[in-house]
Residue frames as qw, qx, qy, qz and C-alpha x, y, z in Angstrom:
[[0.945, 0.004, -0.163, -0.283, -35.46, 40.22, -158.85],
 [0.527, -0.438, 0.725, -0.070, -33.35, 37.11, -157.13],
 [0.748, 0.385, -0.435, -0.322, -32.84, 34.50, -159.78],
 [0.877, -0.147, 0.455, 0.046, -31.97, 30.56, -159.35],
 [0.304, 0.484, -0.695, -0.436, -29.38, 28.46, -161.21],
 [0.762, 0.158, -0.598, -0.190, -30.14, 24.83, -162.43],
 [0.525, 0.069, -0.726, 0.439, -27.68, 23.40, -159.81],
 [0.146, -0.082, 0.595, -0.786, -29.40, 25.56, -156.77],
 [0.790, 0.030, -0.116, -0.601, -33.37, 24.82, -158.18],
 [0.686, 0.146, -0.691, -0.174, -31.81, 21.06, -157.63],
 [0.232, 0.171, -0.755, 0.590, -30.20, 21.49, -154.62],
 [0.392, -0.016, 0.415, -0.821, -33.35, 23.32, -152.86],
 [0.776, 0.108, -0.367, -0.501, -35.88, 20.74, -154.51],
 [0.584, 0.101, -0.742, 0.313, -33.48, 18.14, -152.52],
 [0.167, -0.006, -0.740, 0.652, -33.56, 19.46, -149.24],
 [0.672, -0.023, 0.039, -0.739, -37.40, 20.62, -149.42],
 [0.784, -0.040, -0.581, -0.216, -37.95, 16.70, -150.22],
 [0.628, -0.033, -0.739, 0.243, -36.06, 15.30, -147.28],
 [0.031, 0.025, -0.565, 0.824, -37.29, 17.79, -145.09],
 [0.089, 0.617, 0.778, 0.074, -40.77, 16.42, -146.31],
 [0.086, 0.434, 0.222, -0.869, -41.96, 20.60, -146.84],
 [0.475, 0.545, 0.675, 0.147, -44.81, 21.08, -148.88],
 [0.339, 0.626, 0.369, 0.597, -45.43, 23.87, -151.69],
 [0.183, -0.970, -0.149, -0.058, -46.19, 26.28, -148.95],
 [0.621, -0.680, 0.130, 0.368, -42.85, 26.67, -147.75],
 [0.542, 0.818, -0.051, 0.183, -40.53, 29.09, -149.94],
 [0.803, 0.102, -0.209, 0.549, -36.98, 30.02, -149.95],
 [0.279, -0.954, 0.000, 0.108, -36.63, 33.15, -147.30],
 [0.544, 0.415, -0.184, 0.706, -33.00, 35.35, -148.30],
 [0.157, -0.979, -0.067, -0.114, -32.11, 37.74, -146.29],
 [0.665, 0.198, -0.332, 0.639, -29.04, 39.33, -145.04],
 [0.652, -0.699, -0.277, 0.099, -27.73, 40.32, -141.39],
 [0.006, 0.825, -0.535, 0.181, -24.75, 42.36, -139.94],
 [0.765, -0.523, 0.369, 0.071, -21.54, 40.16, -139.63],
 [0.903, 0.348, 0.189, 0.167, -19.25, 38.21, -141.03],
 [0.603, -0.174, 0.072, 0.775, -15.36, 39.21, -141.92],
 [0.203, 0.298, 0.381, 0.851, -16.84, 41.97, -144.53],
 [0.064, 0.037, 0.218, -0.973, -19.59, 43.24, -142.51],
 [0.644, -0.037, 0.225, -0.730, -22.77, 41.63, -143.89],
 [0.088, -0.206, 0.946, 0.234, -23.55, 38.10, -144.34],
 [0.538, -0.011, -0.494, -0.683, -26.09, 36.27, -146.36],
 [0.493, -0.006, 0.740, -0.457, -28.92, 33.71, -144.61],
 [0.464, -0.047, -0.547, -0.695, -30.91, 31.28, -146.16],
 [0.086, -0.015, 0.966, -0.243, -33.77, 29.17, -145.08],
 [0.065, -0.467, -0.846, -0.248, -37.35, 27.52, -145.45],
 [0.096, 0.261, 0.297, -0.913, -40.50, 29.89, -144.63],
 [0.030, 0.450, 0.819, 0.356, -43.83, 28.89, -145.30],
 [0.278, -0.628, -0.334, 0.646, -44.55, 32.51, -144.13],
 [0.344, 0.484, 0.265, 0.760, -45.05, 35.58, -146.17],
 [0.120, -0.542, -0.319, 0.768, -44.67, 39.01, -144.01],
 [0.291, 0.830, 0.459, -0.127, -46.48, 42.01, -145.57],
 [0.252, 0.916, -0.182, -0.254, -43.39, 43.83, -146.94],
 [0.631, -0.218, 0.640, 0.381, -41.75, 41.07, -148.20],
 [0.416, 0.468, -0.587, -0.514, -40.69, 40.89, -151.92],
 [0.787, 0.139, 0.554, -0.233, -41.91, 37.75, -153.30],
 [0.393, 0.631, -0.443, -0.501, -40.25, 36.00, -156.57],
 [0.922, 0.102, 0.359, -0.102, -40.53, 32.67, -158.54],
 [0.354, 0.688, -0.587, -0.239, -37.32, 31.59, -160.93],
 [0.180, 0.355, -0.912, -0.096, -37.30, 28.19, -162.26],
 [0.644, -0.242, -0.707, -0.162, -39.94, 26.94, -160.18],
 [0.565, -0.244, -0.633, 0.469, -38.53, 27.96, -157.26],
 [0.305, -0.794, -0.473, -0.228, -40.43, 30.23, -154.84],
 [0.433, -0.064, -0.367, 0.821, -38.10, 33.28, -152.56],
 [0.317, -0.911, -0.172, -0.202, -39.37, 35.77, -150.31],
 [0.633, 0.144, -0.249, 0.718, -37.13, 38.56, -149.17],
 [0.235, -0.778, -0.349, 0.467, -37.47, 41.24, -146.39],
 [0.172, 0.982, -0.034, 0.066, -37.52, 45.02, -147.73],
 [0.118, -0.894, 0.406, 0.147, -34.25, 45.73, -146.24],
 [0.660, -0.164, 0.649, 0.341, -32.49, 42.33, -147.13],
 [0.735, 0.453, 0.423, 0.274, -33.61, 42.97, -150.83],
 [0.232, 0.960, -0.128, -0.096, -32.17, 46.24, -151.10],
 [0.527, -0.552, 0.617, 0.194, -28.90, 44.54, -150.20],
 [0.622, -0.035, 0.772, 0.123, -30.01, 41.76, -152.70],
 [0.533, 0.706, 0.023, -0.466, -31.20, 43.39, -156.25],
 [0.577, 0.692, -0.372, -0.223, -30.38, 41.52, -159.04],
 [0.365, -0.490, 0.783, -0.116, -28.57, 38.83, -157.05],
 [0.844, 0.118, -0.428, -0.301, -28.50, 34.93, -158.44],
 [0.897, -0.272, 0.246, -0.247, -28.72, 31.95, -156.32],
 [0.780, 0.323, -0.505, -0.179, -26.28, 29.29, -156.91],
 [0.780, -0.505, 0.359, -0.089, -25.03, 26.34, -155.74],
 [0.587, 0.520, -0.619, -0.037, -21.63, 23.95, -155.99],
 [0.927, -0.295, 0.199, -0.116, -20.64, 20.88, -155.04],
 [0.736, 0.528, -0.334, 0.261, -16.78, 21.10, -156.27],
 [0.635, -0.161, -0.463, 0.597, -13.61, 20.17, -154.37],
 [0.220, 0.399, -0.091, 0.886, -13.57, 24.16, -153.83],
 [0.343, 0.026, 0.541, -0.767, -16.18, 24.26, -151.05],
 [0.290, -0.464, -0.757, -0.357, -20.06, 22.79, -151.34],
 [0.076, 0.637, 0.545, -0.540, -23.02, 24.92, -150.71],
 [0.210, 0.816, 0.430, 0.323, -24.77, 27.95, -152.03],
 [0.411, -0.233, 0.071, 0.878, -23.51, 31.03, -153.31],
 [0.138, 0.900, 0.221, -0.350, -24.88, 34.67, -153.73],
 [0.589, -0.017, 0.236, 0.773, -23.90, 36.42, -157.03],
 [0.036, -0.907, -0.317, 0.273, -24.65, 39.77, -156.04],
 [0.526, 0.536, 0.271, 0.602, -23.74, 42.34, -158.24],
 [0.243, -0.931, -0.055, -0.268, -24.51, 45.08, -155.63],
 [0.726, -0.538, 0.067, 0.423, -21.09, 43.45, -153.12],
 [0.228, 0.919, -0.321, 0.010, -18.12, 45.65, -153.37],
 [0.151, 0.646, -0.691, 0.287, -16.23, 43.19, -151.84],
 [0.891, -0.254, -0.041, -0.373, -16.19, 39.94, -150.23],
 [0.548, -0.608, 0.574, 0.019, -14.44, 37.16, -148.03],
 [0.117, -0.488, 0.851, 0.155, -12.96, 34.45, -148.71],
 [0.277, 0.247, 0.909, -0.189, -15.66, 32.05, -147.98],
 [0.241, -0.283, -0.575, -0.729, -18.46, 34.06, -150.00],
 [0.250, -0.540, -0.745, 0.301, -20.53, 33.61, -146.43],
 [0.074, -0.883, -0.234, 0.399, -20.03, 37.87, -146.51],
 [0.406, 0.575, 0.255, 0.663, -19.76, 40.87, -148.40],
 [0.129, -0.721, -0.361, 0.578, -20.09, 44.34, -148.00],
 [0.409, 0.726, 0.468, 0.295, -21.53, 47.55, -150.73]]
């Protein structure tokens, strides 16, 4: 499962509003080769659901994750900050062995 904190279920509730998206449209994870460490995390809207997606609700908030992105992503929480230290959303994947600086990539 992919879990939400408080502060990300706010953040994504924000940008779904101003990007006017209705209920259909869910949070889509997934993750791609790159980045300094080798893979990096993606997020974005998707009022889509492919047939071998995973599909999970925490907080309210609705994610859909490709087979191979979720193997990547098991057990992972969502979160987001807005401190002097950077602002955005952050992956706390228990599965990375290792990761950059930025938190943008990891690798297992």
């Amino acid at each position: 499962m992919i879990t939400v904190s408080d502060k990300a279920k706010e953040k994504v509730e924000k940008l779904k509003k101003d990007a006017n998206l209705t209920d259909a449209f869910r949070l889509r994870a997934s993750v791609a080769g790159g980045g300094c460490s080798g893979l990096s995390y993606q997020l974005d809207f998707d009022d889509e659901v492919r047939p071998m997606d995973q599909e999970f609700e925490d907080k309210g908030v609705k994610v859909v994750v490709d087979m191979k992105s979720f193997l990547y992503l098991a057990g992972t929480e969502l979160d987001f900050s807005d401190g002097l230290n950077g602002k955005g959303f952050y992956f706390n994947n228990p599965n990375a062995s290792r990761t950059c600086g930025c938190g943008d990539s990891f690798s297992v």
